[in-house]
N, C-alpha and C positions, 0 to 999 in steps of 0.2 A: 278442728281441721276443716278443711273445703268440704272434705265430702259429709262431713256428719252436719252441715249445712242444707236445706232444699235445693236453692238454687245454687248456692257457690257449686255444690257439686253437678249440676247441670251444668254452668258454664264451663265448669274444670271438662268434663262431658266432650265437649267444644270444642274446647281448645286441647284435646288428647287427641279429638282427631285430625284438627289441623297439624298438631305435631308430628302426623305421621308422615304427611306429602312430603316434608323434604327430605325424607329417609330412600327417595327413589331418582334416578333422575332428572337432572342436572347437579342434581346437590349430590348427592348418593351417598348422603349421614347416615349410614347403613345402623349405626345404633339404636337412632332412634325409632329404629320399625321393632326395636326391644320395648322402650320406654314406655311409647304411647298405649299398647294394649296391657301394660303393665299397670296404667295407671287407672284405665279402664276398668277391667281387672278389681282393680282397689275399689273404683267406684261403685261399681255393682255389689261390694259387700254389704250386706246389714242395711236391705231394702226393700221394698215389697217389689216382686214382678213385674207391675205395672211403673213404678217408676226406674226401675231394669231397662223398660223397653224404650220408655221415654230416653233417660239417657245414652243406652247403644244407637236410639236414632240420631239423638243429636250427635252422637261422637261422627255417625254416618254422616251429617251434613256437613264435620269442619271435615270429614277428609274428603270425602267425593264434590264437596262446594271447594277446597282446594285443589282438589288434584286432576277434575276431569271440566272445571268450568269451559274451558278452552274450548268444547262443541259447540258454543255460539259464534263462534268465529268460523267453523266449518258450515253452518248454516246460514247462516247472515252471509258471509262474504261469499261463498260458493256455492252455496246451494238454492239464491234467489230469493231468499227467504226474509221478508223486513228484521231489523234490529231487536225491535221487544216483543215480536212473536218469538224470535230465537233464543232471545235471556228467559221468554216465561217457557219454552216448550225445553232447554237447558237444567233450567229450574225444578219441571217437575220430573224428569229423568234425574236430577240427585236425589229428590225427594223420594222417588220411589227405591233406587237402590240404597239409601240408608236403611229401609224397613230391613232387607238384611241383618246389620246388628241390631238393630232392635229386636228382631223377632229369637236370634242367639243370645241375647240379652232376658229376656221376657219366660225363655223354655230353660234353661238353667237356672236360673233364681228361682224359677216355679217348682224346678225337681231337684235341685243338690242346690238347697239355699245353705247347706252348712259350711261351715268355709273349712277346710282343710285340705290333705296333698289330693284326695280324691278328686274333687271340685278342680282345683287351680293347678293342678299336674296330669292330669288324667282329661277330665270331661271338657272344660275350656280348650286347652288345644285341642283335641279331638274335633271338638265341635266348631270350633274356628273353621280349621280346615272342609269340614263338611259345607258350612257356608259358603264359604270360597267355591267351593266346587261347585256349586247349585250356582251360585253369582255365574260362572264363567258356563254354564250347560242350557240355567231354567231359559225358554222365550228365546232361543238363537244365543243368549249368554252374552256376557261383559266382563271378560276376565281383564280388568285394567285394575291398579294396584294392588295385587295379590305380596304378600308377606314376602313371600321367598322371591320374586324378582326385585326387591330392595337390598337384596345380599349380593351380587353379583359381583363384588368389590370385597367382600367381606369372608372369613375362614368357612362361613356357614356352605361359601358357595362350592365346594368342594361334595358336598351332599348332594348335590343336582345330581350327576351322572349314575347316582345308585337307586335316589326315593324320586329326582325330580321336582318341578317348581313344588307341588303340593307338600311333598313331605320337608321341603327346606322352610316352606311357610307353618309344616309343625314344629318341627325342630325351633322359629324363632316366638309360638307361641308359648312351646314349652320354657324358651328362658323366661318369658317375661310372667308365665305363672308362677315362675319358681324365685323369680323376682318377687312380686304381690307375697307368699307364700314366707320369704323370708319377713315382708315388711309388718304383716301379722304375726308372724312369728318370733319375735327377733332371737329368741334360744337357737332356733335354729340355722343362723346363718352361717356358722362354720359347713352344715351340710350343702345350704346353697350353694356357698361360694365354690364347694367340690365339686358340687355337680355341673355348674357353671364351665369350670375347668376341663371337666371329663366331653361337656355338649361341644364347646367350641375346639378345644384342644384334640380330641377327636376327625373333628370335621377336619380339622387343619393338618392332620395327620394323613386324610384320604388323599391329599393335594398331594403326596409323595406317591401316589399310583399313577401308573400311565393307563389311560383308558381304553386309548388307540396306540396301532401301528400301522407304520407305512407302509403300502403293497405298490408293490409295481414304482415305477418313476412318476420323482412329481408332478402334480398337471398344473399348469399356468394360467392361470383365471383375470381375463379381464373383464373389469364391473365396468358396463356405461350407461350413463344419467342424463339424457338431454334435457330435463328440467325444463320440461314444457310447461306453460303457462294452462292450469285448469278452465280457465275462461276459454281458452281456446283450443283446446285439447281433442274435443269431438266436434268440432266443428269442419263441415266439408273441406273448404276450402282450403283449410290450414293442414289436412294429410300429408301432402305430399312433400310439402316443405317441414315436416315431424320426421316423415317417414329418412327424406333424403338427410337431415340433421344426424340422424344415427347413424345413417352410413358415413357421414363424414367424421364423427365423434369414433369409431370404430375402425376407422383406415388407419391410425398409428400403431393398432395395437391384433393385428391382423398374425404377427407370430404367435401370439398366444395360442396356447389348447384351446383353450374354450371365449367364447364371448357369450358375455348376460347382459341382454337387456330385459327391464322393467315388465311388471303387472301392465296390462294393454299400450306397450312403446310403438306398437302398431295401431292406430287407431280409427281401422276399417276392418270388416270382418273378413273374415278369411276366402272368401272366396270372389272378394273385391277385390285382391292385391296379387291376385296368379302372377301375373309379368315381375310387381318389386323384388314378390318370393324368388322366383325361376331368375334374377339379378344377383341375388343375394345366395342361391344356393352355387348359380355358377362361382360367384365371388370364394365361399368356403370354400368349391372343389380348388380351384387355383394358388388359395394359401393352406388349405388343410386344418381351419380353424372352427372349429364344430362352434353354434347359434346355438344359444337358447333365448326364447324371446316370449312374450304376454302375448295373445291376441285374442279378440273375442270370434267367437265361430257362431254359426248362425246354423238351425238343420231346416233346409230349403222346404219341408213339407209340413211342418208345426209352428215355422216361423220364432221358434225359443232359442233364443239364446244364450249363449256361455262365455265365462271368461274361463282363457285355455295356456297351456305353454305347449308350443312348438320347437320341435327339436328339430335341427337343420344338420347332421350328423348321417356317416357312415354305418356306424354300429350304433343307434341312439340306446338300445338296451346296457350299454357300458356305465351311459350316465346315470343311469339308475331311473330317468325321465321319459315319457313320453308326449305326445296330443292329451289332453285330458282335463277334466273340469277341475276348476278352482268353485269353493264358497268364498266370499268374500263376509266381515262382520260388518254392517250396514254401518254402525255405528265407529266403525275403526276406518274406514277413507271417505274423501266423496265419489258421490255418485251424481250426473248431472241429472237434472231435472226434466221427465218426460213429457212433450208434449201430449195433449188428452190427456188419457186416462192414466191413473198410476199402474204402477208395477206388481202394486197388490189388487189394485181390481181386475188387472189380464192374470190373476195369479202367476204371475212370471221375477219369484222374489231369489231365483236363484243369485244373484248378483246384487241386490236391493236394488233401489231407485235409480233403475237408467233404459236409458231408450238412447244408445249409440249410432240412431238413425237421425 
């Protein structure tokens, strides 16, 4: 077989983790986020630690070199940045998050190399999930293909509202230990397949809870998107013509309860736009459609800045929202590129790389 091979099992390594990407959106082959650590799993048996690590890094590279290449296109195309500076600085951000499984790879084959329900029922999920967790916390975090948001389509996803994405990314590393488990085992696949039955069948049973109810009458929500162009987003000139765009994108739908626009759909600081605001707030008073809107606020005496939501509302405490700072994950939007110095040299990383002057 592959894996009692060096290298077949390195590539198989590879190609379990490429098999994982399409287990999430656009595809959402929610199975195979069973398969691939299943196979992995398999592969890390009856091996020394060190070649453990080696393999969970590569499994690391087919799914993060699948599933998150796409940052060179935020970087190249928006963020100024030449083309194969942005494929090698792409590159070594998968390279470094594959250490991840490799290092989950490398700490269990070093302390439960024995393979039974312990190991592949108990410690590998476990420690999956702990991974995860450090992945999406260590260095500001990168929680992008996490296990349990590939179920969202799938019975597993009924488990969200009680354990949440972590414990549904245990739940699918537990099938696919108990997967590996039967495949060493095979006496014992009548128990898998029960337990199998009892994981999923379960979850799909929580789907008949209601988890909410409705208070009060319902409120009518409209989403607007002006789908401004990043190139010209922060740029002076083009404010007021962004600005007046959402109010025109927003005059249909002025019955509604509520109107939402976008993370910075304002893109001047707050105390550049008093007149648009004191426009727009008269506008809510006349149809009674409570704002929530992005905007960055600036504090006129440390000159630091924030990305903020502003509530344009009667009772804003109803919505549950106020004025108040957003983090943003550097690595989940753009940010445009600050003239001078960076954003980490003025220590001002609350938002990552932007200077919206």
């Amino acid at each position: 077989m592959l894996r009692r091979t060096r290298y077949g099992g390195d590539v198989s390594a590879l190609l379990a983790g490429l098999l994982l990407v399409p287990a999430f959106a656009p595809f959402a082959w929610f199975p195979l986020a069973l398969l691939s650590p299943a196979w992995l799993f398999w592969l890390w048996q009856t091996v020394s630690p060190r070649r453990a690590l080696w393999r969970g890094w590569l499994y690391g590279l087919g799914m993060f070199g699948g599933g998150v290449s796409w940052l060179h296109i935020s970087l190249a195309q928006f963020g100024g940045i030449d083309l194969p500076l942005a494929i090698g600085l792409t590159a070594l951000f998968i390279m470094i998050l594959a250490l991840y499984p490799a290092l989950l790879g490398y700490l269990v084959q070093k302390y439960f190399a024995d393979v039974g329900a312990l190991r592949l029922l108990l410690v590998l999920p476990a420690a999956w999930v702990l991974f995860e967790w450090l992945r999406g916390w260590l260095f500001t975090g990168f929680p992008w293909l996490l296990l349990g948001y590939s179920q969202i389509d799938s019975p597993l996803a009924h488990l969200a509202p009680v354990v949440g994405v972590y414990g549904v990314s245990w739940a699918v590393a537990l099938g696919a230990g108990g997967l590996c488990w039967g495949l060493h085992f095979p006496q014992r696949w009548r128990l898998v397949l029960a337990g199998q039955i009892v994981l999923w069948g379960g979850a799909a049973l929580l789907g008949l809870v209601n988890w909410t109810q409705a208070r009060d009458a319902p409120l009518t929500v409209a989403l607007v998107q002006g789908n401004t162009s990043l190139e010209v987003k922060f740029m002076y000139e083009y404010a007021d013509a962004i600005m007046d765009g959402y109010m025109d994108l927003s005059a249909p739908h002025l019955d509604a309860d509520l109107v939402i626009w976008p993370e910075t759909a304002v893109p001047r600081y707050l105390h550049e736009v008093k007149g648009f605001l004191n426009e727009l707030a008269s506008l809510r008073q006349t149809h009674q459609a409570d704002f929530v809107l992005g905007i960055p606020v600036q504090d006129p005496q440390t000159a630091d800045y924030h990305n903020a939501i502003l509530v344009l509302s009667e009772q804003p405490a109803q919505l549950g929202v106020s004025l108040f700072e957003l983090y943003s994950n550097s690595a989940g939007g753009f940010y445009p590129r600050p003239s001078g110095t960076t954003a980490f040299e003025r220590g001002e990383t609350s938002i990552g790389f932007v200077d919206l002057l």
